[in-house]
C-alpha positions in Angstrom: 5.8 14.8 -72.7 4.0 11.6 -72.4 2.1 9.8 -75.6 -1.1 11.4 -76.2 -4.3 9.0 -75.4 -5.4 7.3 -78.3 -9.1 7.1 -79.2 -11.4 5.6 -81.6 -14.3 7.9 -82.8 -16.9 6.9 -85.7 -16.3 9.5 -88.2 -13.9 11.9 -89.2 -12.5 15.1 -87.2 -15.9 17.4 -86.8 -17.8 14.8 -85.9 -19.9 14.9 -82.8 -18.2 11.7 -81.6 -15.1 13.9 -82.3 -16.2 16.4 -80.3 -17.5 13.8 -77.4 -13.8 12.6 -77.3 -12.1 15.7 -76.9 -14.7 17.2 -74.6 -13.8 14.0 -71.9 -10.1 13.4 -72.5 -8.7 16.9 -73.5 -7.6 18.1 -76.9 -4.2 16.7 -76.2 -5.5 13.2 -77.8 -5.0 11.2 -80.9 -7.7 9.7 -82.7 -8.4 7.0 -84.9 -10.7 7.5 -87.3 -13.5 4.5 -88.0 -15.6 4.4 -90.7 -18.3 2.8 -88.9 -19.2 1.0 -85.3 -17.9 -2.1 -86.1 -14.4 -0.4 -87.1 -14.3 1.0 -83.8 -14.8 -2.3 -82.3 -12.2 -3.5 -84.2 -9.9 -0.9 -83.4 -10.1 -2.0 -79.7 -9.8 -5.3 -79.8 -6.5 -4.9 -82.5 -4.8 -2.6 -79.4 -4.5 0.3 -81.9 -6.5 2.7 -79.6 -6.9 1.8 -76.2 -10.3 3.8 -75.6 -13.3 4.0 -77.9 -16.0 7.0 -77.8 -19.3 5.7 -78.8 -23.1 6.9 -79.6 -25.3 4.4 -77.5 -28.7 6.9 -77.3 -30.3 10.1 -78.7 -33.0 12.1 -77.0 -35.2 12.3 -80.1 -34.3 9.5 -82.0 -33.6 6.7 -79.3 -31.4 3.8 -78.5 -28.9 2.6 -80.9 -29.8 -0.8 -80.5 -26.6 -2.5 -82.6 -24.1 -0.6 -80.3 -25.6 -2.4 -77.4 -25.5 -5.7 -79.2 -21.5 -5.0 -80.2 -21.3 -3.7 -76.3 -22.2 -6.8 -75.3 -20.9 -9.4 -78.0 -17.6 -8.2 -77.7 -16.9 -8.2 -74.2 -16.2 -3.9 -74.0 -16.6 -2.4 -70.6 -18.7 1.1 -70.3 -15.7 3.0 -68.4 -17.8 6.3 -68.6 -20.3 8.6 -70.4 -20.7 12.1 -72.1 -24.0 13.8 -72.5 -23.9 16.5 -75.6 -25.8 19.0 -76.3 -26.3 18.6 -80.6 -27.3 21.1 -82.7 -27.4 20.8 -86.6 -26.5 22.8 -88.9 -26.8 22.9 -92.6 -23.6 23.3 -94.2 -22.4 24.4 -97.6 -20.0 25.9 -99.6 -19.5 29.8 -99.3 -22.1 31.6 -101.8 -24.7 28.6 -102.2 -28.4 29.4 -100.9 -30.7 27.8 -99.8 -33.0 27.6 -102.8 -29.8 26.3 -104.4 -29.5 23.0 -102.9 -31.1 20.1 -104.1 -29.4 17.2 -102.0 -28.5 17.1 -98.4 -26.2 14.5 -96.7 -25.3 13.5 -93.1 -25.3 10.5 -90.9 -28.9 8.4 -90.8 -29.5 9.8 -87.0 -29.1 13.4 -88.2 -31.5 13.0 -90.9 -34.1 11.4 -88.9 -33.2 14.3 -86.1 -33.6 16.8 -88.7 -36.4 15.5 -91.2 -39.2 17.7 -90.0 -37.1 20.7 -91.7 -37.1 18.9 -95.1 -41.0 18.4 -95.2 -42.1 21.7 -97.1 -38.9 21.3 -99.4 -39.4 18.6 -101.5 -36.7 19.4 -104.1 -34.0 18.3 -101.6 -33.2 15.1 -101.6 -31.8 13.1 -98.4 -28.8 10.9 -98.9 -27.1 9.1 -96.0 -23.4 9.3 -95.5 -20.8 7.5 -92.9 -21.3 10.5 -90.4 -21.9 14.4 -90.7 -18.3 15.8 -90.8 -17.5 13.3 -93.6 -20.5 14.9 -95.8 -19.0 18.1 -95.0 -15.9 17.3 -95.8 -16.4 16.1 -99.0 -18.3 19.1 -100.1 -15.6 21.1 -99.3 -12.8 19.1 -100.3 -14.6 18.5 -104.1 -16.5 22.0 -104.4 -19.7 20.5 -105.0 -22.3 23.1 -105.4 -26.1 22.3 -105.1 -25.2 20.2 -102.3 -25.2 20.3 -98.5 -24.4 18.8 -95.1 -26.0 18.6 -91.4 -23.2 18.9 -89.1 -21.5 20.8 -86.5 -20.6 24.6 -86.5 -17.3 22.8 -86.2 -17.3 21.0 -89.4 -18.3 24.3 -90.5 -15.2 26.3 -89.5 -12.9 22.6 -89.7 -13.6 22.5 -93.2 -14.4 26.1 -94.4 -17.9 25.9 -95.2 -21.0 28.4 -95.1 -24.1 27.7 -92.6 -27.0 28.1 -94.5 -29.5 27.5 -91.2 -29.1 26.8 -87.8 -30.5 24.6 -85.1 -32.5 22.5 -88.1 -33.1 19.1 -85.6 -37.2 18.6 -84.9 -36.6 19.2 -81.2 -33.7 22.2 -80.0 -33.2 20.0 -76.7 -31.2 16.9 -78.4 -29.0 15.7 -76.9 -26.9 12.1 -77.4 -25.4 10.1 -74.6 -21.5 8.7 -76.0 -20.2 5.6 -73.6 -16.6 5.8 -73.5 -15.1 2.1 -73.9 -12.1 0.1 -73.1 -11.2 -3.7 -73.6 -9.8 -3.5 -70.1 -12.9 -3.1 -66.6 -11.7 -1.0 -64.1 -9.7 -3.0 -61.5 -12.5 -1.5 -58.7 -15.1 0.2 -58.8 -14.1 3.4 -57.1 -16.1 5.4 -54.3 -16.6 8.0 -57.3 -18.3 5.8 -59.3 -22.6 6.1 -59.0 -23.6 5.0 -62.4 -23.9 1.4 -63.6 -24.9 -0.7 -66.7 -26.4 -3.9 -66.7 -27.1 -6.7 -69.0 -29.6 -9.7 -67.6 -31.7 -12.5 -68.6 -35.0 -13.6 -66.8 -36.1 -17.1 -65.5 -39.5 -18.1 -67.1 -41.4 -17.4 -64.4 -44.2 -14.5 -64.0 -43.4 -12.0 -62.0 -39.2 -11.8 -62.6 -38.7 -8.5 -64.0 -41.1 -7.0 -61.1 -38.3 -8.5 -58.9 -35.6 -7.6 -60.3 -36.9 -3.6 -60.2 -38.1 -4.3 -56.8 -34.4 -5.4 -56.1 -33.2 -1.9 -57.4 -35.8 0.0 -55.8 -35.0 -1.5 -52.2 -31.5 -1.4 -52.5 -31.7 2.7 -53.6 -30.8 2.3 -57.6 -32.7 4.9 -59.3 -33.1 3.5 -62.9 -32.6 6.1 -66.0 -33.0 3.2 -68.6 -34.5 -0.1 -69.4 -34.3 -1.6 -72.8 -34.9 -5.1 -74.2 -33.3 -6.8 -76.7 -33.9 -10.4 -78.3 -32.2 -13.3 -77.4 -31.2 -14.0 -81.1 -30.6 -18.1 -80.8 -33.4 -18.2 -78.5 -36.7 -17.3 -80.0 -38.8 -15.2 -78.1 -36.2 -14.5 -75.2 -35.2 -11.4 -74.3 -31.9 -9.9 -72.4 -32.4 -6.3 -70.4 -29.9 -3.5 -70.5 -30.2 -1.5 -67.7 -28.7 2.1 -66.4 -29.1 2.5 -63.0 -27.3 5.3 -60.3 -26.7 5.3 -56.9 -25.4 7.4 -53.9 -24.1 4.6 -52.1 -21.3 2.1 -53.4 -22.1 -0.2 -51.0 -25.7 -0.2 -52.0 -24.6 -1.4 -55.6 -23.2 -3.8 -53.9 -25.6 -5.3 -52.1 -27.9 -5.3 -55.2 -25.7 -7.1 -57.2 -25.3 -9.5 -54.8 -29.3 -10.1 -54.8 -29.1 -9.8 -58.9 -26.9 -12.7 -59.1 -29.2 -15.1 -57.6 -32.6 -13.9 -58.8 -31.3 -14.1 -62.5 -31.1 -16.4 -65.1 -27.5 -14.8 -66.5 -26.0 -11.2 -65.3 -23.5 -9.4 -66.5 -21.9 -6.4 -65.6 -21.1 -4.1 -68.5 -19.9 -0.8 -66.8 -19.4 0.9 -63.4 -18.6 4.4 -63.8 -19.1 8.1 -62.6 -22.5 9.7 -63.8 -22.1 12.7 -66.1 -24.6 14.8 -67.6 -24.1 18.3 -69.1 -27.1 18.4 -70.8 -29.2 20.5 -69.1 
């Protein structure tokens, strides 16, 4: 039997990121646990895992704006994606109600996902942790009563603990899109790749990002994201991310090929085969 693939996840086991990882690679994989982003960036660029699962966007709450930033200022290449389907629970220990808690913990995007719940109780108290498993965890693993956790039905049956409600996010159709990294870009892209990610800077000029888009248009990119980002030694520049997918490699081709000259800077972050399971 061959070594198991070793992956970087934010978080602990339980953990949507967790999940992501062994929802593309298979549950025959070894993960290294990261306390935070820039721990899994780490991780990769030490060689102790050589792939990296990682939140870039959430359907309710939005880009992750610093994932693109450590995307791009370490060098990583987008080798694929995973589209989940999250739903939150609230988690505690078996016997606790509802009316018993007074303080709930999970991840920063999980309470923002979920704060609509939390209006008409305000007894409960919000308190951010390093990621939702980790609150569960810690629950369970110190028997703290009066005190709960949004995470997974898997943290929930992982760690032992009671779900108190279901489904608790503002909108039931959340999902979060996880870019599967590596230190190493594919060699070539391959005729099942139809997705790519693009970073590029604009000449001062009016009219450059209509271009651009026109470029994508004719050459039969469909674009699923656009998002700006500040140049930071360069005030009031921006750089573009960009997700685009195509049916043609070829056509990908030939839009690079137009990109690279009608741009001040371009840089390829990713090309890799769409997935969505969303739906």
């Amino acid at each position: 039997m061959g070594k198991p693939t070793v992956v970087a996840i934010q978080g602990t086991k339980g953990a949507f990121h967790y999940q992501a990882a062994e929802a593309y690679f298979g549950k025959a994989i070894e993960v290294v646990e990261c306390r935070n982003f820039d721990t899994l960036v780490q991780t990769l660029l030490s060689g102790a895992a050589a792939w990296g699962v990682m939140a870039i966007e959430n359907s309710i709450a939005g880009a992750i704006l610093p994932n693109y930033t450590l995307i791009d200022k370490h060098n990583l290449h987008i080798r694929g994606e995973y589209y989940m389907n999250i739903q939150h629970h609230l988690l505690a220990l078996a016997g606790q109600t509802l009316e018993d808690i007074t303080e709930v913990r999970s991840h920063y995007m999980a309470l923002l996902q979920c704060k609509d719940y939390f209006a008409d109780k305000p007894h409960i108290r919000l308190v951010e942790a390093p990621d939702t498993a980790t609150a569960a965890k810690q629950i369970a693993e110190q028997g703290e009563k009066g005190v709960a956790a949004i995470a997974s039905s898997a943290a929930a049956s992982l760690y032992n603990l009671g779900i108190l409600a279901h489904s608790i996010q503002t909108i039931q159709r959340n999902a979060t899109r996880f870019v599967v990294l590596s230190t190493a870009a594919a060699v070539l892209p391959t005729d099942d790749c139809n997705k790519v990610s693009l970073k590029f800077q604009l000449y001062d000029k009016s009219g450059s990002l209509a271009t651009v888009l026109n470029v994508l248009r004719d050459c039969e990119l469909n674009m699923s994201k656009i998002q700006s980002m500040p140049v930071i030694d360069t005030p009031w520049k921006y750089a573009f991310f960009v997700d685009a997918s195509f049916d043609d490699l070829r056509n990908y081709e030939r839009a690079l090929y137009l990109l690279q000259v009608m741009t001040e800077e371009l840089k390829v972050l990713g090309v890799y085969k769409e997935h969505r399971n969303d739906k």
